[in-house]
C-alpha positions in Angstrom: 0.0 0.0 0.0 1.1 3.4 -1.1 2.8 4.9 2.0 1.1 8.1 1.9 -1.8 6.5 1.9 -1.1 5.0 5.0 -0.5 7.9 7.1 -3.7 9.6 5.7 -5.3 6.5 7.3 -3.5 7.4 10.5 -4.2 10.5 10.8 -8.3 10.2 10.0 -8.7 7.9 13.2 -12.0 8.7 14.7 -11.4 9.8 18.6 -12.6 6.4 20.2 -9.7 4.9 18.9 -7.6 7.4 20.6 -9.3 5.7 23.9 -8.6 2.2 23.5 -6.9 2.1 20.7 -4.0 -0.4 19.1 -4.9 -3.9 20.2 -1.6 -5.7 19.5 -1.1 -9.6 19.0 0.3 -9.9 22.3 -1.9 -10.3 25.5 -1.2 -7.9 28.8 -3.1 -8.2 32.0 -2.2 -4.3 32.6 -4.1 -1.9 30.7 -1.5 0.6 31.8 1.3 -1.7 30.8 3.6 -0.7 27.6 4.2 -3.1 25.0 6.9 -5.1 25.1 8.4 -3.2 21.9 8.6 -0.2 23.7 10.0 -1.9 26.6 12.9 -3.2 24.3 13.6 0.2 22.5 13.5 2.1 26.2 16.3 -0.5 27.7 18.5 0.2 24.8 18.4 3.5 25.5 18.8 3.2 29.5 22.2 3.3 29.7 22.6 6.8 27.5 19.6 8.4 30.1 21.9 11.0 31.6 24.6 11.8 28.9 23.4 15.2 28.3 25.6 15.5 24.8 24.2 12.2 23.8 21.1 10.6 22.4 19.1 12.1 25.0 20.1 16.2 24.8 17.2 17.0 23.6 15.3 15.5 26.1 17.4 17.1 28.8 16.5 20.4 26.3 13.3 19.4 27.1 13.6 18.8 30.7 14.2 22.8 31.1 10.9 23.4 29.0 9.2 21.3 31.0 9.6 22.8 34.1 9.4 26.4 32.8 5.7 25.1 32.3 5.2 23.6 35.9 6.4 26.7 37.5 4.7 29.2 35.3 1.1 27.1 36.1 1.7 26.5 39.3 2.5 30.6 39.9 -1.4 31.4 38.4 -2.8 29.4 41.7 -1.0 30.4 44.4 -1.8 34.4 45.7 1.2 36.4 47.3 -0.1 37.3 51.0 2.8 39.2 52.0 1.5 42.5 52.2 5.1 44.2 51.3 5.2 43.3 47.7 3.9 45.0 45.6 1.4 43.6 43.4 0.7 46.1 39.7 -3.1 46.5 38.9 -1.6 46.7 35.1 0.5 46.0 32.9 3.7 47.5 34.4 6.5 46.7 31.9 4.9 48.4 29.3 4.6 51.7 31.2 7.2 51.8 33.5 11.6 52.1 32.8 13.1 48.7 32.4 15.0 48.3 36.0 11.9 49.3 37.8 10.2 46.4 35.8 13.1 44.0 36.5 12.5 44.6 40.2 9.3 44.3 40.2 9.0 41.2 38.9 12.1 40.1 40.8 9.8 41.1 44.2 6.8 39.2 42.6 8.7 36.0 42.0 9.9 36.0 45.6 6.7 36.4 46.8 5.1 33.4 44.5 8.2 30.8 45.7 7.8 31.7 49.3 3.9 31.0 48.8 5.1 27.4 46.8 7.1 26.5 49.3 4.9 26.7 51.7 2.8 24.2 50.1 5.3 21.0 50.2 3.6 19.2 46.9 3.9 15.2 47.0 4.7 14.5 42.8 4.1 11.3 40.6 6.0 11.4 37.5 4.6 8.4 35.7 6.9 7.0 33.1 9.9 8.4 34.1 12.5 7.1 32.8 15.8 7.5 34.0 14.5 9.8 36.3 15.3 13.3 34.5 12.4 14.9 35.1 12.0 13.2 38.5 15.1 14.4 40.0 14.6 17.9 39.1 11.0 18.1 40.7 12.9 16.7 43.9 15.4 20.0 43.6 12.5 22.1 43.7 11.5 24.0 47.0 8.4 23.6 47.0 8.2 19.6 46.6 8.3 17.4 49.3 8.7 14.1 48.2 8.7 12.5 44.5 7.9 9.1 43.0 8.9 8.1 39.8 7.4 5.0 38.2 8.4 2.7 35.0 7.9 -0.7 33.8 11.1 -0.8 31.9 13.6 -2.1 34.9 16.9 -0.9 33.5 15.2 2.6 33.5 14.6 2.3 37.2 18.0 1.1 37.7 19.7 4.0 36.1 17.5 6.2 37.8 18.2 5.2 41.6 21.9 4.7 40.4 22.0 8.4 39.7 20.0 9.7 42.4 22.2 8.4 44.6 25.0 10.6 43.7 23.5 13.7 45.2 23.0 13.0 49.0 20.5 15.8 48.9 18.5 13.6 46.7 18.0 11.2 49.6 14.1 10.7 50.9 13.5 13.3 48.7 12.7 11.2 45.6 12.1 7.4 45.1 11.4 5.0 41.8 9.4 1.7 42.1 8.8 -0.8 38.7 5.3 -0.8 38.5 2.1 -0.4 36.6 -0.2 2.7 37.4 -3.0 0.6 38.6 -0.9 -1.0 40.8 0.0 2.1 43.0 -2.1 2.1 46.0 -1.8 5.9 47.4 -4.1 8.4 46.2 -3.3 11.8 47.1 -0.7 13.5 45.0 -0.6 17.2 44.8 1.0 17.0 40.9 0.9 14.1 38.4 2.8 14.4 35.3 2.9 12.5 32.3 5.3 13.6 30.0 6.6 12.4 26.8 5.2 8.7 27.4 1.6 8.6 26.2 2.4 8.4 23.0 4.4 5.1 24.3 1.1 3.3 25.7 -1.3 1.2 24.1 -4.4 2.8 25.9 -3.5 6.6 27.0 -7.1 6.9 28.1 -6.3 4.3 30.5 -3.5 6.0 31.8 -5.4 9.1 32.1 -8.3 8.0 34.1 -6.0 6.1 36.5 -3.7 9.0 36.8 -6.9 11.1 37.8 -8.0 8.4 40.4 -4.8 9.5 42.2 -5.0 13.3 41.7 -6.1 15.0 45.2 -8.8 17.4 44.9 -7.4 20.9 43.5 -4.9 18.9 42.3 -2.7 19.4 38.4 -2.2 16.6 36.1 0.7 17.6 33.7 1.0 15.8 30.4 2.8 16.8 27.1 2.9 14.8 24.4 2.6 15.1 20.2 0.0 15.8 17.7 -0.7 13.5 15.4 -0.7 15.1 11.7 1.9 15.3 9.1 3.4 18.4 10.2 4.5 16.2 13.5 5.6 13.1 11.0 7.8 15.6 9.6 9.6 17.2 12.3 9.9 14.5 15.1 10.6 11.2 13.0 11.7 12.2 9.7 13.9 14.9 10.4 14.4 14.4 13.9 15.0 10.1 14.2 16.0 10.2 9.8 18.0 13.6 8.7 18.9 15.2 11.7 19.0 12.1 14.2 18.6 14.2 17.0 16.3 11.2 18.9 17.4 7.8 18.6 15.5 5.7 15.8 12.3 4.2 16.5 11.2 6.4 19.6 8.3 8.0 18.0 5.3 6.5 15.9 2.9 8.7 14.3 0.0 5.8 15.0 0.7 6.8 18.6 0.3 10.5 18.8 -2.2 12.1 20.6 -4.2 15.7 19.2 -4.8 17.9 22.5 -7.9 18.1 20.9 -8.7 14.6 21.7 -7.1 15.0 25.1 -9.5 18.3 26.0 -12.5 16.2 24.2 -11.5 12.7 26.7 -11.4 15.4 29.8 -15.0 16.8 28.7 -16.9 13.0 27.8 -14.8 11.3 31.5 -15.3 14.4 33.8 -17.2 17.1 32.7 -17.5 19.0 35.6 -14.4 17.8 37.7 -12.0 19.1 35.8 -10.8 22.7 34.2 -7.4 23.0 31.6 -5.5 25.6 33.6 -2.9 25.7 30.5 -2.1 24.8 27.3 0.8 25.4 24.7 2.8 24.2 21.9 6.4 23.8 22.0 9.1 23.3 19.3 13.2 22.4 19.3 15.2 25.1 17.7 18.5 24.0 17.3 20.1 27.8 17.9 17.5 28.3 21.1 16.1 25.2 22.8 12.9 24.2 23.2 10.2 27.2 22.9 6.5 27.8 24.2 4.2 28.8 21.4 0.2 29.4 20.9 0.0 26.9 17.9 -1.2 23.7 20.1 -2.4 22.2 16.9 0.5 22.0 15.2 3.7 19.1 17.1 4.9 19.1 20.9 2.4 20.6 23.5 1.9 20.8 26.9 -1.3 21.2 29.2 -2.0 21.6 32.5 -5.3 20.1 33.9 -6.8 21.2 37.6 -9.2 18.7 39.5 -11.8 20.8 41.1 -13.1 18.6 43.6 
């Protein structure tokens, strides 16, 4: 069959595929279980997790982007109560000199990280990995504990392996080799799922047991990759083909996810329990990193969904 063909076939999939979509030949008794494919291609890479000039830079790119977006969210819920900052009823850097700006918003980031850290978050990062995004959220003052979960063992080896290099680290984050519907507690502050729903047979799955855990007023975090050609283009062909930026084989354009269809899942599972707090595209430029942009349509994305109660 004409290749071209093909992807026009994968990118007209009606959205109740996206919900329990790609039945494989092989039988699983986890829903939230990754296919033994994946598995394979993610222990290959395990042992490359933390060299930041190698196969995974651009993740650790990523990493950076990622928590830009955490912070950022997290700063539109919290409310500064210290009565000596000083809090603009406008839109100050247009009207006032640069350095006056600079310290304002130097006061007003102050006043949001003492109001974080107050707070003490417990995090889940499901699908970690070797524990890059993990560790960082552990660094972060206003997280207590994290807990990083994977089914791909030499993933959670590497992870523990590094976090044990900082003694800092210690109590402060844990990994454990185990499907989502196996973990027991309930009451995480922040859930994030990045970068790995695009590796899962049944990302509704994930998404409704990732929920189950999510306290009351709690976020959800996920980023993942829109499926149309645009996204074929820049994350397999040039980035696994021309450029080889991300190892071969990572991404599969069957697997990607529309925020469309995420938003849509969100409104059909829990209309009135939940409310997208945020939501943006994001792109690799070589020259700059990874970038936020207002074209959620169009590759990467990230969004940020709040359980109301």
């Amino acid at each position: 069959m004409n290749k071209l063909i093909v992807q026009k076939q994968l990118l007209d999939k009606p959205f109740y595929q996206f919900l329990g979509r790609r039945a494989r030949s092989f039988v699983r008794f986890k829903s939230t279980a990754a296919s033994p494919d994946e598995i394979k291609h993610f222990q290959e890479l395990a042992p490359t997790w933390w060299d930041t000039n190698g196969s995974q830079r651009i993740l650790h790119k990523m990493n950076l982007a990622r928590l830009d977006f955490i912070r950022n969210t997290l700063n539109k819920t919290v409310r500064i109560k210290d009565p000596n900052t000083f809090i603009p009823g406008y839109n100050y850097k247009e009207f006032l000199p640069e350095s006056v700006s600079h310290s304002i918003e130097n006061d007003l980031n102050e006043g949001l990280s003492k109001e974080l850290t107050k707070r003490q978050y417990n995090v889940l990062d499901i699908g970690c990995g070797g524990g890059i995004l993990s560790e960082s959220m552990a660094r972060q003052p206003f997280v207590k504990q994290v807990l990083g979960i994977d089914l791909t063992p030499e993933c959670i080896s590497v992870a523990k392996l590094h976090a044990r290099l900082d003694p800092k680290l210690e109590g402060k984050v844990e990994y454990d080799e185990i499907a989502l519907e196996d973990l027991k507690q309930k009451d995480y502050d922040i859930i994030t799922c990045f970068e790995m729903l695009e590796h899962v047979d049944k990302p509704g799955d994930i998404l409704e047991q990732a929920w189950k855990r999510l306290k009351p007023n709690g976020l959800l975090f996920v980023s993942t990759i829109n499926r149309n050609p645009i996204s074929w283009f820049t994350t397999i062909f040039m980035g696994e083909t021309v450029l080889k930026i991300v190892p071969p084989g990572t991404h599969h354009l069957s697997k990607y996810i529309d925020a469309s269809e995420i938003e849509e899942w969100f409104e059909k599972k829990h209309p009135r329990d939940h409310k997208v707090l945020s939501l943006k595209g994001t792109m690799y430029i070589p020259t700059q990193g990874w970038v936020e942009h207002d074209c959620t349509k169009i590759g990467n994305y990230f969004m940020a969904v709040k359980k109301l109660h």
